[in-house]
N, C-alpha and C positions, 0 to 999 in steps of 0.2 A: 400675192394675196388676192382671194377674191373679191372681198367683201370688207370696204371702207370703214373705219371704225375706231372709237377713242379708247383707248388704253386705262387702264389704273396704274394705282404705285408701282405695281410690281411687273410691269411691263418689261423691263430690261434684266429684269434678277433670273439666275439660274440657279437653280435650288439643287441638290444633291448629297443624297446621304449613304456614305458606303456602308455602314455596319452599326449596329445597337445592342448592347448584351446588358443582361439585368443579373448582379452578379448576386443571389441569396445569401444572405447570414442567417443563422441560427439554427437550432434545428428545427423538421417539418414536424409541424402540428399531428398528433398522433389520430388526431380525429376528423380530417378534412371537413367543413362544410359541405353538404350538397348543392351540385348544379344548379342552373337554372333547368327546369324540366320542358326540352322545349316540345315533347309529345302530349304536354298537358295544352300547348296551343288548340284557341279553340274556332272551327271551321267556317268563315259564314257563309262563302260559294257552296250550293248544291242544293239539293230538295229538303237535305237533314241537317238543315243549319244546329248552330251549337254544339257539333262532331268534336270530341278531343281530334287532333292529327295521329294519335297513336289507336285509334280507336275506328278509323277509317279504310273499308276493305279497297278504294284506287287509294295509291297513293298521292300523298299531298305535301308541300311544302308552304309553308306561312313567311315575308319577310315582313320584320316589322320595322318601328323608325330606326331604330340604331343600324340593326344590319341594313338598309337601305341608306342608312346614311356612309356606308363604308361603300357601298357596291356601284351605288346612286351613276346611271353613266348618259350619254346624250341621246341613248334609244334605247327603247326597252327591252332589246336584244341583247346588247352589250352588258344593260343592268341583270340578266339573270343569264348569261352565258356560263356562271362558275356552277349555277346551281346542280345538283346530280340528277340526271336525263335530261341536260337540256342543252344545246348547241344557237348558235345563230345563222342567219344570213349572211352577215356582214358584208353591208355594200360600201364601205366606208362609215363616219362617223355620224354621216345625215342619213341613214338607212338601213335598219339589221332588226329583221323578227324575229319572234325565235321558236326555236323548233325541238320539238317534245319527242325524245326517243326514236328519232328517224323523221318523225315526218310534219312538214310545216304548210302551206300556203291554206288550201282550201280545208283543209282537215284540221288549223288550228286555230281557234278562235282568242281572241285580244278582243277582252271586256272591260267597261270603263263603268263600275259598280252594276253592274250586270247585263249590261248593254253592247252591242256591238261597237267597233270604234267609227262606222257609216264613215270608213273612207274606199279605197281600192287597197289596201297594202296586199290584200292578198291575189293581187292581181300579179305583182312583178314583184320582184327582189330592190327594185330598185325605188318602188314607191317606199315613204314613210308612214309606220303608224301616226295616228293624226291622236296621239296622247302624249303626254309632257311627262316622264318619270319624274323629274325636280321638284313634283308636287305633288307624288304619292304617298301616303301617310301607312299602307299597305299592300302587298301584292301576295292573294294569293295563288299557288300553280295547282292543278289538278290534273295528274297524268291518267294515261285512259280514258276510254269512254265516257265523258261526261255529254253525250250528246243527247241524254232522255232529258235534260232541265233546258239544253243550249241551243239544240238543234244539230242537222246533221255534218255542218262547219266545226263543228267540237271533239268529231271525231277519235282524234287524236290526244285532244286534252281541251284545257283551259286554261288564261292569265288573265285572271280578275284584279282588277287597278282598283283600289279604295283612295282617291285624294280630298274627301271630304266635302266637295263642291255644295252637296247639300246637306247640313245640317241636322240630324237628328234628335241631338237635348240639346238645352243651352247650358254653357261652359260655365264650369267654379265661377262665382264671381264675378260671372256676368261678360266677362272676356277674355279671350287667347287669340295668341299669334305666337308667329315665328319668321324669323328673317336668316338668310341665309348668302353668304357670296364666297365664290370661288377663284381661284388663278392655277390654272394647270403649264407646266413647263413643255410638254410634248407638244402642244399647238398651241403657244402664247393664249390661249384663251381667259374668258370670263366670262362668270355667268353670278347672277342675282336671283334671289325668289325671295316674294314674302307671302304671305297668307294670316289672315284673322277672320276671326266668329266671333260675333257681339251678339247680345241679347238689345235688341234697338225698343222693347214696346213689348206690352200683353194685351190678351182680348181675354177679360175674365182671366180663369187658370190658365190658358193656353201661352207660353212664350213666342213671342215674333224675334225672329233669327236674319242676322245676313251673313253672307260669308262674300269675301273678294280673296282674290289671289292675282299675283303676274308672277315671270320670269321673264328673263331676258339670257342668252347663251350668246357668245360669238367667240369664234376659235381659225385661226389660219391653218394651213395646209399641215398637216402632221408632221415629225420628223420618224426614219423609220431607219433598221439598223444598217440597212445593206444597199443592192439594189432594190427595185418596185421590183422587178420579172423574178419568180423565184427561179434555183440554179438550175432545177429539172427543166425548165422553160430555155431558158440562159443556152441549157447544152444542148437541145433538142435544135433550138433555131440558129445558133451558132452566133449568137447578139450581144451586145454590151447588157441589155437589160432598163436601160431607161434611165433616169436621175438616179444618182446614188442619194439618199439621204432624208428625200423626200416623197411624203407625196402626193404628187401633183394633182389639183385639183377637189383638195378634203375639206375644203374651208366650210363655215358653219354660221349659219346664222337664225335665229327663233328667238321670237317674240311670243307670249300666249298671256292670256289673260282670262277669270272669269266672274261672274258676281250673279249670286241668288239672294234669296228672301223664303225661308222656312217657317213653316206654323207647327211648333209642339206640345202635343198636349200628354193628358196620362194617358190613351189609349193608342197615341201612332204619334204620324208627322203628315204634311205634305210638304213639299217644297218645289220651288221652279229654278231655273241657272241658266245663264247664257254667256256660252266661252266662244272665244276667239282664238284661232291657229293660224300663226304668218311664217313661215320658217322657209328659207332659203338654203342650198347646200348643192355641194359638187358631187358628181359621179368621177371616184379616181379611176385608176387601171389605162388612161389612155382613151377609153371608150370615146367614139365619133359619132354622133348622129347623123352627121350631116353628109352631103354627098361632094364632099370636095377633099376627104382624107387626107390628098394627093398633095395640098398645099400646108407643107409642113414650115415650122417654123426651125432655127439654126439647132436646138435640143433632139428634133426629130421628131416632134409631136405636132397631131393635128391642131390648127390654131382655135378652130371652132370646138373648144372642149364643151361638154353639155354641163348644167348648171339645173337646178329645178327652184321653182318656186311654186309652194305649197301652201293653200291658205282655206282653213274651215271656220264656217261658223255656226254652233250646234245648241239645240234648245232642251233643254231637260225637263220633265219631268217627274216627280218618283213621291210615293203616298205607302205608307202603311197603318193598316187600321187592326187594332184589336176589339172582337166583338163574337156575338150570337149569331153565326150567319148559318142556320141550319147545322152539318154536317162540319162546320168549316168553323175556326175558331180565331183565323188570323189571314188577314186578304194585305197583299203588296202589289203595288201598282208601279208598272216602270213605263215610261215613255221617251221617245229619243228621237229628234228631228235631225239630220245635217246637211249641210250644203257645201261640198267638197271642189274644189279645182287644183290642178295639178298641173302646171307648164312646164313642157321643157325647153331652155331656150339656148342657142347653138350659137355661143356667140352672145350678140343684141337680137337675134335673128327668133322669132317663135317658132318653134317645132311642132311638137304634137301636145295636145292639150285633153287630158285627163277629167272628165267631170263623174262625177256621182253626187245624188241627190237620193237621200233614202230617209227612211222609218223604219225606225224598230220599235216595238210593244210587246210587254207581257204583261199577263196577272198571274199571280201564283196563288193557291188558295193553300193554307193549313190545315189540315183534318185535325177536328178536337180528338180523335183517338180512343183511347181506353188507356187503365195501368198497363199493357203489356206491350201497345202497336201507337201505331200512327203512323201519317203520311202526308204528300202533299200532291196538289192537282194543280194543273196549268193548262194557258192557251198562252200563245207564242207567234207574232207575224211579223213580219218583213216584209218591204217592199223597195227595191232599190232599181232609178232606173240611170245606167249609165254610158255613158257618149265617150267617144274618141275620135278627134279629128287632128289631122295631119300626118308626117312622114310616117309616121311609129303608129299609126292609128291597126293596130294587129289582131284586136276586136272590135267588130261593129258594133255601132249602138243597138241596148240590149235594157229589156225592163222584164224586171226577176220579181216576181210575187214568193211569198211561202209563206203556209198557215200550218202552225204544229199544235197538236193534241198531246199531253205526258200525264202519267199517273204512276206513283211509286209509293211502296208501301215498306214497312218495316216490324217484326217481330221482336221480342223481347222474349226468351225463356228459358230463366235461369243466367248462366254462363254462355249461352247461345245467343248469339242478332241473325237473325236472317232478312234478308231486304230482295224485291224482285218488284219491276216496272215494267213501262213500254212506253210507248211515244209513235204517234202516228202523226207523220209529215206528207204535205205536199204543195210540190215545188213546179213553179209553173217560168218558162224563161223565151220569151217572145225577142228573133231580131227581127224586127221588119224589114229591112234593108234586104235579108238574104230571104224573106217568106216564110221565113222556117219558127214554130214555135213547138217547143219539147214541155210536155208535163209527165212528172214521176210521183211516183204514192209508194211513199219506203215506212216500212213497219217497224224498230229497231226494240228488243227486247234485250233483258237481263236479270240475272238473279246471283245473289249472293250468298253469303254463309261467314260469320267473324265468332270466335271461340277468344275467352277469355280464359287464358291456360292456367295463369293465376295471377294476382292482383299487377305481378310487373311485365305481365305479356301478352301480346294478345297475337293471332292467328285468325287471318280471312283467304275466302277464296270467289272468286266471282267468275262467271262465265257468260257471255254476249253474243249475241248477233246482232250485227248494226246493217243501215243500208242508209248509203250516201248519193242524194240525185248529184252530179256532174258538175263544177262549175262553168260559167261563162265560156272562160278563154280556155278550157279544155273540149268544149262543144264547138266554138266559132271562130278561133284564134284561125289568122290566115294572112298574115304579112310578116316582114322585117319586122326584129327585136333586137335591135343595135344593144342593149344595157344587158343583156346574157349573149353576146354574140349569137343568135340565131335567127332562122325563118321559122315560125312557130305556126304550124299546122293543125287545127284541131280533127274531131270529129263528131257532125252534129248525131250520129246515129250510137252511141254510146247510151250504155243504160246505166242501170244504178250500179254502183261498187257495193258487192256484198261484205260483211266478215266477221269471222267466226273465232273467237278468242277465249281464251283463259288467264287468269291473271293472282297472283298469290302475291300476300303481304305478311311479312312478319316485323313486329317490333317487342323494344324491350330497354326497360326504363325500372332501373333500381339506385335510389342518391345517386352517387355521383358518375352514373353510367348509363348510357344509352344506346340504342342499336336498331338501325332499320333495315330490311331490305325489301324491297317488292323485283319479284319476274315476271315476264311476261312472254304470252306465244299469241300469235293474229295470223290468220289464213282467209286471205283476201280472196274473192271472187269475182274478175272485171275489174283489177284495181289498176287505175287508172294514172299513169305516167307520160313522160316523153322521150321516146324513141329517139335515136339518135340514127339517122338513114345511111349516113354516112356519102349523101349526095350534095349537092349545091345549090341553092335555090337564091336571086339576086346578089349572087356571090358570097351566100353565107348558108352555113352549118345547115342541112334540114330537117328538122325535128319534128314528129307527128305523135301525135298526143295518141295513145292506144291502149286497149283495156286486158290483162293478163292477169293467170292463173300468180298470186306471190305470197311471202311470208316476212313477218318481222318479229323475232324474238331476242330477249337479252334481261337485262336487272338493271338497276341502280341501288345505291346503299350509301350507308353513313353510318356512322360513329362519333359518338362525344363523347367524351369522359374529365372529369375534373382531376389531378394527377394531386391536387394536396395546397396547404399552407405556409410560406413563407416569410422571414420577417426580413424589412430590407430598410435603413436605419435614413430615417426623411420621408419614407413612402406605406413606412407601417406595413401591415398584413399586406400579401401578394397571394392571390389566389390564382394556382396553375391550370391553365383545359390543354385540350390537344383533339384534332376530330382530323379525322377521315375521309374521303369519300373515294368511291368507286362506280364508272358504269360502263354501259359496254351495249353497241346493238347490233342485230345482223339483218340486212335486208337483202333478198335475194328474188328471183324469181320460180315459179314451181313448174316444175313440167316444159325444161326447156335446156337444149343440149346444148355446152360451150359453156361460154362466158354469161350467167345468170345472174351480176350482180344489176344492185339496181345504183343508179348513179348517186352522187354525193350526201353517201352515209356517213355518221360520225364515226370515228374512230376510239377505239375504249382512251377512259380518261379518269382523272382521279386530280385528287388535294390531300394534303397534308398542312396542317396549322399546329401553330403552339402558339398561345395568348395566356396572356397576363395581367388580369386585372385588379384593379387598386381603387379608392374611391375616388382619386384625384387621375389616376395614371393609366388607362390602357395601351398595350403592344400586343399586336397580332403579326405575327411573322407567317407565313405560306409558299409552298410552293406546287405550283400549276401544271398538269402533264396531261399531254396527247401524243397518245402513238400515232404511230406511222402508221397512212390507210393504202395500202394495197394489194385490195380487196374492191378495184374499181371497173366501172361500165365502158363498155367498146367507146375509145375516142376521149377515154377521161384521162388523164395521167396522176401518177400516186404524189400522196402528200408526205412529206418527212414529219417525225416526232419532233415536237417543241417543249421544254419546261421556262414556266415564266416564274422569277420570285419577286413575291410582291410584299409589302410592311406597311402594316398600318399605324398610327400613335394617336391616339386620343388625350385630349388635355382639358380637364375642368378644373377651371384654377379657383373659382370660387364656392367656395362647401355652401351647397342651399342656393346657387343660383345656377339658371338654365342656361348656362354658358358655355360654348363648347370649340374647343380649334382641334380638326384632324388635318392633319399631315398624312397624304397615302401617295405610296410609292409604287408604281405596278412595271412589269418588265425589268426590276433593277439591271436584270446580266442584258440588256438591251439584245437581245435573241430576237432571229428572225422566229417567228410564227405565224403560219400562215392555215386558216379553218377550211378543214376539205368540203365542208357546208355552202363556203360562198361560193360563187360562180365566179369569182374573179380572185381568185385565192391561188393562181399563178402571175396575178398581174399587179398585185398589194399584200401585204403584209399585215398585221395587228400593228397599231400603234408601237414606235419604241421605250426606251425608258423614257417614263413621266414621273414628276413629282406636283402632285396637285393640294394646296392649302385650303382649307377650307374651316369659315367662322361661320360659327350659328350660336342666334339668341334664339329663346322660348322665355315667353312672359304671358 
């Protein structure tokens, strides 16, 4: 155990459930009700806020409290890993971002109601998003190009986190909250959140709002099904594989907290909040930091295992005003301070220490429009300037400015939307240490076309050039990277990543049936990766960050459908769904003979569900599948197919109150599964079978 800690009730119980069948009587209602329509969900990430998601030419997914309360996991990678196009990191249970169709770090942005999260996560696999999913009240994903509103970090997509920090109306009656606690069987854990909004005071009409919230999470070392090394590893090295059962080094601990004060009136809000981030957690797989490897303990592992402790504290704040401002009918103001530290400590021992200190700001302006158009304008800045010192120190300290220009417009006419912008960024990133300072000026354009085929479908198509200035540790990286096994090499003479894409969306929503899919094609120019040299550098891997001609294409899809009505004698009507999903990406590179793939792409994947809901009784039963990836880059080796089945039971025992116990069960057949996404997905597994209880009020 890493991390000391006091237990609850269910500290010693093992919970497990082998099977659940819901046996129907009677016959099925000739008339099913219809679905819930979840393509009437509606958008607020983007320039076009108030977007149905079925009416949207990127694709978009919405979670909202129910489905996050099923999903809900200890990083925001793990909470949308099932979603279609999307994969993690996974560096364990303290560390997994997540990665949109291929491609994650610098290309994918994690926003905290429209904000960056001003920590490093995209620095390393192995840093934490500095955001608390157990307080999200929303999340939504936006694949593709969302980088004309986000910037050129967005590249690849968007996860915009809605946890309510600040206040917009005041609540029915003056107040709401919700309380929630957990007990997972997979890593004896526990975790707590509560959150409330009061109406505390008025000025004139205007409501004065506060909101607080905390959690608390702690969880020991995972159990897992087999060995840690997976078997391709096991026979390659000719090894036992490490602990059977467990593993070493997962334990988990976070703390977070936050509390504002909101002014609401009829024509906007402002609001201000200030959170707190303390979270502690292990790097499993074995990984050493430290330079004494050599002193192993009786199991075979380095005694100085690394450990990180991770703590923000971050100031908000956000205003929106409705009015006459010329041309402009509606002005949002976001602001975001944070002050980030990141230690890694080897042993008792300090390693390398992580700091970033940044801003972020935007205003978005609303165009009052016309009946047939409208749009919206923005200014966008950033500035973050970030230090590393110690063993692992593999970018030098480094201060990043960036100031972005956007302007997107949209058509109305007829059964026709057409939408086309641009965004002009520049990106300035000074090391002093090495003298070197790089500025880039990227143009990124787009234009679209959505056709309503008729009133249950619609057809979009969209077409982009983006250009992305470089990150940091792709321009300056130049030391040991113990947490990916490597010497990471940059280069400061890199320019902008070009690319030129196409992207088609069809949907299709009639009662009790629904149907998405979006494809997509990108042809990169300078896209920027890390090479694997295949030489040695302070006796590890050498990897040098280099820019090449490449390509990523593939789809994602889904399906829901309601299957009918049942009567079942105690539980009254049962209403049947079943959904789908599918997705699939190929990343490769162009113009280049042999082995062209590009390192740790996902592999096609899919769900299947069947749910049953009642007004007292939900069961959702699934199961989870990845093929097998090989389809990999010099020096990577292939990953096996895994399916996980998972069961969910929701239980409202009280009719009219917000009372609720889920019971969710993930891995039942305890399957090794191992994500060709992480870097360490020969040296750990996915969690094994867990059964995790969870009570929530809402008042």
């Amino acid at each position: 155990m890493l991390f000391p800690k006091p237990k609850a009730a269910l500290k010693n119980g093992t919970l497990f459930i082998s099977s659940l069948c819901l046996l129907p009587t009677g016959a099925w209602a000739e008339n099913a009700p219809p679905q819930e329509n979840d393509l009437e969900e509606i958008v607020v990430s983007g320039a076009f806020e108030g977007r149905k998601i079925g009416e949207t030419i990127l694709g978009a997914t919405v979670l909202n409290k129910d489905e996050l309360s099923r999903q809900i996991s200890g990083s925001i990678g793990e909470t949308l890993r099932s979603q279609p196009g999307i994969s993690s990191t996974f560096f364990g249970p303290g560390a997994s971002r997540p990665i949109i169709r291929g491609l994650g770090g610098a290309r994918i942005r994690v926003l905290d109601f429209g904000l960056g999260s001003l920590d490093a996560s995209s620095t390393s696999p192995d840093h934490a998003v500095a955001v608390e999913p157990a307080l999200a009240e929303r999340i939504e994903i936006l694949r593709g190009t969302a980088m004309l509103m986000y910037g050129s970090a967005a590249a690849g997509g968007v996860i915009n986190i809605f946890d309510g920090r600040i206040p917009t109306s005041a609540p029915d009656g003056g107040f709401e909250g919700a309380v929630n606690y957990s007990h997972s069987s997979v890593d004896d854990g526990d975790e707590a959140s509560a959150a409330l909004n009061a109406r505390i005071g008025a000025v004139g009409s205007a409501d004065i709002l506060f909101h607080g919230d905390v959690s608390w999470r702690d969880t020991d070392d995972y159990s897992i099904p087999d060995f840690a090394e997976s078997k391709i590893l096991r026979d390659l090295e000719d090894e036992e594989g490490g602990e059977e059962g467990l593993a070493e080094n997962s334990a988990t601990h976070t703390v977070a907290g936050s509390a504002g004060l909101s002014v609401a009136f009829e024509k906007g809000f402002i609001g201000v909040n200030i959170k707190s981030l303390d979270s502690q957690y292990g790097l499993p797989g074995g990984a050493d930091h430290g330079d004494e490897a050599e002193d192993e303990d009786e199991a075979g592992h380095g005694e100085d295992l690394v450990t990180i402790d991770l703590d923000q504290t971050r100031y908000d704040i956000h205003g929106e005003l409705k009015g006459n401002f010329g041309p402009f009918e509606k002005a949002k103001f976001r602001f975001g301070y944070g002050d980030y530290l990141h230690t890694e400590l080897e042993g008792d021992e300090v390693g390398t220490v992580f700091a970033n200190e940044g801003w972020e700001s935007r205003l978005d302006l609303i165009e009052k429009g016309g009946t047939n158009w409208g749009g919206a304008t923005g200014i966008h800045m950033q500035h973050r300037d970030f230090t590393a010192v110690g063993a692992e120190a593999f970018v030098p300290p480094t201060e990043s400015n960036q100031f972005g220009l956007y302007s997107v417009k949209e058509f109305s006419l007829g059964a026709w939307q057409l939408e086309f912008g641009g965004r002009y960024e520049h990106t300035k990133h000074t090391a002093d240490e090495l003298g070197i300072t790089r500025t880039f000026n990227g143009l990124s354009l787009s234009a679209g076309t959505g056709f309503d085929l008729r009133e249950e479908a619609f057809l979009g198509f969209s077409v982009y050039r983006t250009e992305r200035a470089p990150a940091t540790e792709e321009l300056f990286s130049n030391g040991p990277h113990l947490a990916t096994n490597a010497f990471e090499r940059g280069d400061s003479s890199l320019g902008l990543e070009t690319a030129l894409g196409i992207e088609a969306t069809y949907s299709y929503a009639s009662g009790p049936f629904s149907f998405v899919v979006n494809g997509f094609y990108t042809s990169y120019d300078d896209f920027i990766y890390e090479q694997a040299s295949g030489e040695l550098e302070d006796d590890l891997p050498l990897f040098n960050f280099r820019a090449a001609a490449a390509r990523y294409y593939g789809f994602e899809s889904q399906i829901k459908a309601h299957l009918g009505t049942s009567e079942l004698a105690g539980l009254g009507k049962i209403d049947w769904h079943v959904e789908g999903q599918l997705d699939y990406v190929r990343a490769s590179l162009r113009e280049t003979a042999g082995n062209n793939n590009l390192p740790r792409t996902p592999p096609l994947s899919g769900l299947l569900a069947l749910e049953a809901n009642t007004g007292m009784l939900d069961v959702r039963t699934e199961f989870e599948y990845a093929a097998a990836q090989n389809k990999i880059a010099a020096f990577e080796l292939p990953t096996e197919s895994y399916v996980l089945w998972n069961l969910y039971i929701t239980l409202r025992p009280f009719k009219g109150k917000n009372l609720s116990l889920l019971v969710r069960g993930t891995n039942l057949g305890n399957n090794d599964a191992r994500q060709h996404t992480s870097f360490l997905k020969d040296l750990i597994p996915l969690p094994g079978r867990n059964v995790k209880v969870s009570l929530r009020a809402e008042f």
